[in-house]
N, CA, C and O atoms as a DFTB+ gen file, in Angstrom:
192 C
 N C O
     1  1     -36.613     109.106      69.973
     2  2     -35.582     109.260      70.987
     3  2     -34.257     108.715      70.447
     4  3     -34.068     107.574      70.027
     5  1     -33.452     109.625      70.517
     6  2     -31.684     109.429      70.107
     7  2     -31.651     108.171      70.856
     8  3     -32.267     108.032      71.913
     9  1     -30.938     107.255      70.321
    10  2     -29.978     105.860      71.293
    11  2     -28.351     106.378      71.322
    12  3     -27.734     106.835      70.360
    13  1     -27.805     106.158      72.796
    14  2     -26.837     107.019      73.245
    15  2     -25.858     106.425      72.260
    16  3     -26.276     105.491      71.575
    17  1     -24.735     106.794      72.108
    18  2     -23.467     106.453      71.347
    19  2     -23.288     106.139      69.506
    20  3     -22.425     105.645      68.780
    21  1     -24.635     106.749      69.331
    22  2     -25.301     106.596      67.893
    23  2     -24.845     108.283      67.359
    24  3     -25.114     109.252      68.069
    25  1     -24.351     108.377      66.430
    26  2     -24.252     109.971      65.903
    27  2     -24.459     109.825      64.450
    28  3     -24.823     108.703      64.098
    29  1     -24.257     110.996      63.236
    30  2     -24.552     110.954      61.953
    31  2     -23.188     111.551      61.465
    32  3     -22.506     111.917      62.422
    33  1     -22.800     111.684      60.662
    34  2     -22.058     112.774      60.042
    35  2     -22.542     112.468      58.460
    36  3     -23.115     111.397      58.265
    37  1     -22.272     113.609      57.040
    38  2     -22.017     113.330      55.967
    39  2     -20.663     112.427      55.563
    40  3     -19.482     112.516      55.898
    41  1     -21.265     111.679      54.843
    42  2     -19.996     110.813      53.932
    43  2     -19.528     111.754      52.937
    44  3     -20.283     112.078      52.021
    45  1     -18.253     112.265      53.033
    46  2     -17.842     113.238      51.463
    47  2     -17.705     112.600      50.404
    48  3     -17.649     113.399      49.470
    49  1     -17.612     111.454      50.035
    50  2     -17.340     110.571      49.059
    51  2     -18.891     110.606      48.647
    52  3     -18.999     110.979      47.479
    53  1     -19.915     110.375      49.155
    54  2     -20.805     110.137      48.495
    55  2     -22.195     111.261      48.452
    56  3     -23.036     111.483      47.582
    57  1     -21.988     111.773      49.711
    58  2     -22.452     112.985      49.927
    59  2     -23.611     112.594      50.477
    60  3     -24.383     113.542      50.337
    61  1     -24.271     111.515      51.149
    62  2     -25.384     110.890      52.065
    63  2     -24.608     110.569      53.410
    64  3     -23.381     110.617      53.487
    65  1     -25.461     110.230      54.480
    66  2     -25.616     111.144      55.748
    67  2     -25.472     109.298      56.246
    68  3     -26.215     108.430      55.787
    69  1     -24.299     109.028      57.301
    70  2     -24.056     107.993      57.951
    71  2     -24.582     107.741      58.949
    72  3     -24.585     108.851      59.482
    73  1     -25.229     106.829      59.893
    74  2     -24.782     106.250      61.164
    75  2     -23.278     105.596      61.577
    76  3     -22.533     104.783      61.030
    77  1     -23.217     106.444      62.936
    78  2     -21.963     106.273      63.427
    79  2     -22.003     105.388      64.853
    80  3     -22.659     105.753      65.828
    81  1     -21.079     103.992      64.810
    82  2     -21.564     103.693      66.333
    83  2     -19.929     103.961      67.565
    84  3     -18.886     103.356      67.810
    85  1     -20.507     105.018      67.934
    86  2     -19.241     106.064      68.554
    87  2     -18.688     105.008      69.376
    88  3     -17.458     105.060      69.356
    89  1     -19.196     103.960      70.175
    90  2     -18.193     103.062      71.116
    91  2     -17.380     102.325      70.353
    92  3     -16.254     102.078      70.784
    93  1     -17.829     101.790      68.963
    94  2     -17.381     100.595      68.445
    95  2     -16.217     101.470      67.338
    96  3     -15.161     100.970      66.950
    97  1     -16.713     102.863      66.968
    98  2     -16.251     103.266      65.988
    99  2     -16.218     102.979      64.450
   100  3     -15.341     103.383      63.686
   101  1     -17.540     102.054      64.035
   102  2     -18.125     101.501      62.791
   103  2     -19.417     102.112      62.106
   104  3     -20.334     102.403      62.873
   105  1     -19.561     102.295      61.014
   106  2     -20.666     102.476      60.428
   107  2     -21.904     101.613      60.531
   108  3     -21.728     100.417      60.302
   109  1     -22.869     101.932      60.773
   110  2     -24.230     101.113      61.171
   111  2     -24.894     100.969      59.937
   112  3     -25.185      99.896      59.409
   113  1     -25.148     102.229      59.450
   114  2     -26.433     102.095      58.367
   115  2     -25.768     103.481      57.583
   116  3     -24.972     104.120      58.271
   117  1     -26.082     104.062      55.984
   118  2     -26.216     104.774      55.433
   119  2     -27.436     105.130      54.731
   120  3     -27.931     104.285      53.986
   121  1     -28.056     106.402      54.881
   122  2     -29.032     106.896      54.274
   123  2     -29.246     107.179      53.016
   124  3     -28.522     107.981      52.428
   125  1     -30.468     106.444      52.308
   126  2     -30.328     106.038      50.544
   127  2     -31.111     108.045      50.296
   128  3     -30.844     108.851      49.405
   129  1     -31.854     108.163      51.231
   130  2     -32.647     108.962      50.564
   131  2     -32.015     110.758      51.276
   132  3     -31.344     110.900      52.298
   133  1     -32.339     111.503      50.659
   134  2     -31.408     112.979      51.128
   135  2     -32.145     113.787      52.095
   136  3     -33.314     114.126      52.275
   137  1     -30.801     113.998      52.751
   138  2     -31.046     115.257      53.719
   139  2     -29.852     114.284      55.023
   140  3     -28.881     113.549      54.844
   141  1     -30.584     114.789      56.311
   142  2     -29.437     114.028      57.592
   143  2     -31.209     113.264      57.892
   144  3     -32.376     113.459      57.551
   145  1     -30.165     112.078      58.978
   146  2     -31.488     111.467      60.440
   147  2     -32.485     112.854      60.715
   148  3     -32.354     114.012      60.320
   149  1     -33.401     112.288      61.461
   150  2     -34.319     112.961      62.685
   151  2     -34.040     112.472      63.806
   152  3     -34.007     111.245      63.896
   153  1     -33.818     113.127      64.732
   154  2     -33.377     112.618      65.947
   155  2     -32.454     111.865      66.217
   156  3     -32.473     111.043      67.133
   157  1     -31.446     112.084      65.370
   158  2     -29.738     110.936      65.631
   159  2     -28.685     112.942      65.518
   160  3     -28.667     113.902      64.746
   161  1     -28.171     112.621      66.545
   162  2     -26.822     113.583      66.773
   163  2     -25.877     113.996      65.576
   164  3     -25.324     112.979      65.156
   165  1     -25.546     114.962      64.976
   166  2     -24.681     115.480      64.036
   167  2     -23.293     115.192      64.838
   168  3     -23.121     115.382      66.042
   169  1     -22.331     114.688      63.897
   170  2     -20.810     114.400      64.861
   171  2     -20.296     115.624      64.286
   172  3     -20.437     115.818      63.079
   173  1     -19.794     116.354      64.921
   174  2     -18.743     117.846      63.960
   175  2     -17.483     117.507      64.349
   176  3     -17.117     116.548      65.028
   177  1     -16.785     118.485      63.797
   178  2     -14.856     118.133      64.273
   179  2     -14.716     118.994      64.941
   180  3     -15.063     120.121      64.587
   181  1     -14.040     118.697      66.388
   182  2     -13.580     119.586      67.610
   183  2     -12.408     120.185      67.038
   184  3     -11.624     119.691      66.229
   185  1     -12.397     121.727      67.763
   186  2     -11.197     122.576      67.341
   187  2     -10.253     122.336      68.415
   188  3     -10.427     122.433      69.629
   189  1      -9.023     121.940      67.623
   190  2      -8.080     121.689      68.551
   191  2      -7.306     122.917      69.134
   192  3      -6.433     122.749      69.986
């Protein structure tokens, strides 16, 4: 189960897959091993 305000996106610099903590706006954790989370939210960029 997703925990609310938790999302992922790719890091382009390194090309592994972040935790994002959307209230605080800080990185939580980065993923050593490849691919994205299971069950954590993809963040995309809204079209303005």
């Amino acid at each position: 189960m997703a925990k609310k305000g938790i999302g992922q996106t790719k890091n382009p610099r390194t090309g592994k897959y972040v935790k994002i903590d959307r209230d605080k706006g800080r990185i939580v954790s980065t993923k050593k091993s490849p691919g994205p989370y299971k069950n954590v939210p993809v963040i995309r960029k809204t079209k303005d």
